[in-house]
Structure formats: C-alpha cells, structure tokens
Backbone as numpy.savetxt, mean C-alpha at the origin, in Angstrom:
# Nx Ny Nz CAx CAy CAz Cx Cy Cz
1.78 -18.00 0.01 0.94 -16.81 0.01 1.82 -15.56 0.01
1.33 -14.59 -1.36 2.07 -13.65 -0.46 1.12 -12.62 0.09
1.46 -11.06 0.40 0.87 -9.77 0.38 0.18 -9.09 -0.93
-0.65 -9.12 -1.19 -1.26 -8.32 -2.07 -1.75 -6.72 -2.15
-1.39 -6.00 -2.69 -2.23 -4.61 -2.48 -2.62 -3.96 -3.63
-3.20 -2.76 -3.24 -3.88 -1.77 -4.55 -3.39 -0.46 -4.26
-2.27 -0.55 -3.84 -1.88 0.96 -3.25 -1.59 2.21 -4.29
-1.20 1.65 -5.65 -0.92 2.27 -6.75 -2.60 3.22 -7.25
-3.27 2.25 -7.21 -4.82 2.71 -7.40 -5.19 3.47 -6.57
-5.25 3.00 -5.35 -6.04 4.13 -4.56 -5.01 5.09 -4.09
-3.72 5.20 -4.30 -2.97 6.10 -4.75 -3.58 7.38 -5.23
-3.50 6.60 -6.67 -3.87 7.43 -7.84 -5.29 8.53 -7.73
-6.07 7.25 -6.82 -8.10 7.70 -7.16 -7.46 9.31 -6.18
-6.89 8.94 -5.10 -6.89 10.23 -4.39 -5.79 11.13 -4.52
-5.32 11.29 -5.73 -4.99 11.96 -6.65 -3.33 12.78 -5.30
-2.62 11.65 -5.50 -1.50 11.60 -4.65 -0.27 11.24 -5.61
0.66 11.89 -5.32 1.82 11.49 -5.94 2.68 10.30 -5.06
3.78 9.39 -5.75 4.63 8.68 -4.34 5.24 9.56 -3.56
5.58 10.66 -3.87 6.18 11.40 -2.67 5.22 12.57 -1.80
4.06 12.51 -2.18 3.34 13.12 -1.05 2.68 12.22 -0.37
2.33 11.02 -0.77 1.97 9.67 0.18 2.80 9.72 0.88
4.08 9.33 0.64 5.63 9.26 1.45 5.85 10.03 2.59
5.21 11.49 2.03 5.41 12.83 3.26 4.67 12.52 4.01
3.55 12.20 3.82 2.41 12.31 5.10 2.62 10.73 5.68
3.19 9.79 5.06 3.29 9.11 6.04 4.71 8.72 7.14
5.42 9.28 6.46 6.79 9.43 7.06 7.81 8.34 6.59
7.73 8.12 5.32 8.70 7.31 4.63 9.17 8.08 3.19
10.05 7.01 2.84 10.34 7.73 1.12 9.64 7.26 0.08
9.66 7.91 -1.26 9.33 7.23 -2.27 9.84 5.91 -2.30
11.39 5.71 -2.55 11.68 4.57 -2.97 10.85 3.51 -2.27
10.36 3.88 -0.55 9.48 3.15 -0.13 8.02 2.14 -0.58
7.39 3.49 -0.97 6.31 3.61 -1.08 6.25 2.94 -2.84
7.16 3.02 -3.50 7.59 2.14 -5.04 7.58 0.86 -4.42
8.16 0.25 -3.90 8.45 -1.05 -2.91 7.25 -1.52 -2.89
6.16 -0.68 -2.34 5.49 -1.51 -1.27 4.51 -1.63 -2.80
4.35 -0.71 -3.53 3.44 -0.74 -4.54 3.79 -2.08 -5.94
5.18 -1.96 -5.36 5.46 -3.34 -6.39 5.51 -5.05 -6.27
5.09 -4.93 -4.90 5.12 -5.42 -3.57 6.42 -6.49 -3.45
7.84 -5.68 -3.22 8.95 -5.67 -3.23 8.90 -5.64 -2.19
8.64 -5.06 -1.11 8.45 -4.66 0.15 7.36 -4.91 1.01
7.11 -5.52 2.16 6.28 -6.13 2.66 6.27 -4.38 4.20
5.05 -3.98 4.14 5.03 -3.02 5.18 4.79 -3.17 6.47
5.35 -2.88 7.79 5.12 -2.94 8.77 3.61 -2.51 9.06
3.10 -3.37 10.19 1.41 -3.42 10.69 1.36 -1.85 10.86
2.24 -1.10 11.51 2.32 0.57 11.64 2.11 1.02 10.44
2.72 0.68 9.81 3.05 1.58 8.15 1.60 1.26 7.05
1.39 0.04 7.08 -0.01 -0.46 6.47 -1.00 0.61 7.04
-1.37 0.24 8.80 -2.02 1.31 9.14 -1.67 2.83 8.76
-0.88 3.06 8.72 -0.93 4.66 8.45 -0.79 5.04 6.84
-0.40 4.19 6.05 -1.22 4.16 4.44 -2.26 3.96 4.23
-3.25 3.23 4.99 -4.54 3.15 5.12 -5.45 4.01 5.39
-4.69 4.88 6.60 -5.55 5.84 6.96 -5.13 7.23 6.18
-3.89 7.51 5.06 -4.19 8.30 4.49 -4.51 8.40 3.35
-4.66 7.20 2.70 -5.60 7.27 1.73 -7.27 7.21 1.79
-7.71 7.02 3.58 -9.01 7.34 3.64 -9.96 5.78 3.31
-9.07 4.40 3.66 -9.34 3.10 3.27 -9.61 2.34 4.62
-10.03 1.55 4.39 -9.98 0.21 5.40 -8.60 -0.93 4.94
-8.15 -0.77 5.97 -6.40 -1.67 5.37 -7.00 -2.79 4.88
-7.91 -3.46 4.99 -8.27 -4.67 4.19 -9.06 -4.70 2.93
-9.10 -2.74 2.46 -9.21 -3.13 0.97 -8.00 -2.76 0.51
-7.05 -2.52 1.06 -5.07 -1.89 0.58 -4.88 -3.06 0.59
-4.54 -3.89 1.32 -4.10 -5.19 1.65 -4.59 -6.46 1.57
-3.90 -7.32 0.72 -4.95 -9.01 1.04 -4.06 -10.54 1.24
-3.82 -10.83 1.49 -2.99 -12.11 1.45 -3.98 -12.86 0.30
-3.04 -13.42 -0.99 -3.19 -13.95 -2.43 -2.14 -15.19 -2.28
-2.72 -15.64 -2.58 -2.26 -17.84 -2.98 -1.22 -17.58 -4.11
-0.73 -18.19 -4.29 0.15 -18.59 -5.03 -0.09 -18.72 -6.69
-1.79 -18.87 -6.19 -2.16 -18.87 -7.76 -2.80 -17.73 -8.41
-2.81 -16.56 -7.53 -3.27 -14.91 -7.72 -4.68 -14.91 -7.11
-4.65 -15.87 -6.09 -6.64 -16.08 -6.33 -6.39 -15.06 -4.67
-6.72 -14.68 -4.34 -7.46 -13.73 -2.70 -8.81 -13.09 -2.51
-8.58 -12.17 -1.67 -9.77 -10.73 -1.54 -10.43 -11.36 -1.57
C-alpha cells in the first residue's frame, strides 16, 4: 500500500501556488513537489496542516491505495 493524495488539485481549485502552500504551512516548495509526487510521505502534523489550508478534510487529501491503484 502506499499514500495516495490530490494535493496538486486541490492545490490548484484554491488557486495556490507550491510556494504559497509552502508559506502558510511552514515548509518549502521542494517539499510540497515531494509530497504532490508522492516522493515524500508527510508527517500526521504536516498532512494536518495541508489539510487545513486548503480548507479539506485530510481524508479527501489523503488515502492509502493497494498496489493495484484501487483506494478512496
């Protein structure tokens, strides 16, 4: 299994760049590229606080996906 997300999307819907996501949550772009490529697996802190500034419930940012793309 890995981590799944939509962070690029709801990124985008709320009309955010990676580096003003980054600012308000207190990381970097290269971060926030990571987590969107899901290169990077985010701390339960960091999920929560991407969650809450894109205005989401972390369990539509986030999903644990099978091996075979199947989740959510």
């Amino acid at each position: 299994m890995k981590l799944a997300n939509q962070l690029r999307e709801l990124r985008s819907q709320s009309n955010l760049t990676q580096e003003q996501l980054a600012d308000r949550v207190g990381v970097t772009r290269q971060t926030i590229i990571a987590v969107e490529k899901s290169k990077f697996i985010p701390s339960v802190k960091l999920a929560l606080e991407l969650a809450r500034a894109l205005g989401t419930p972390i369990d539509r940012l986030f999903w644990l996906q099978d091996d075979e793309g199947e989740g959510k």
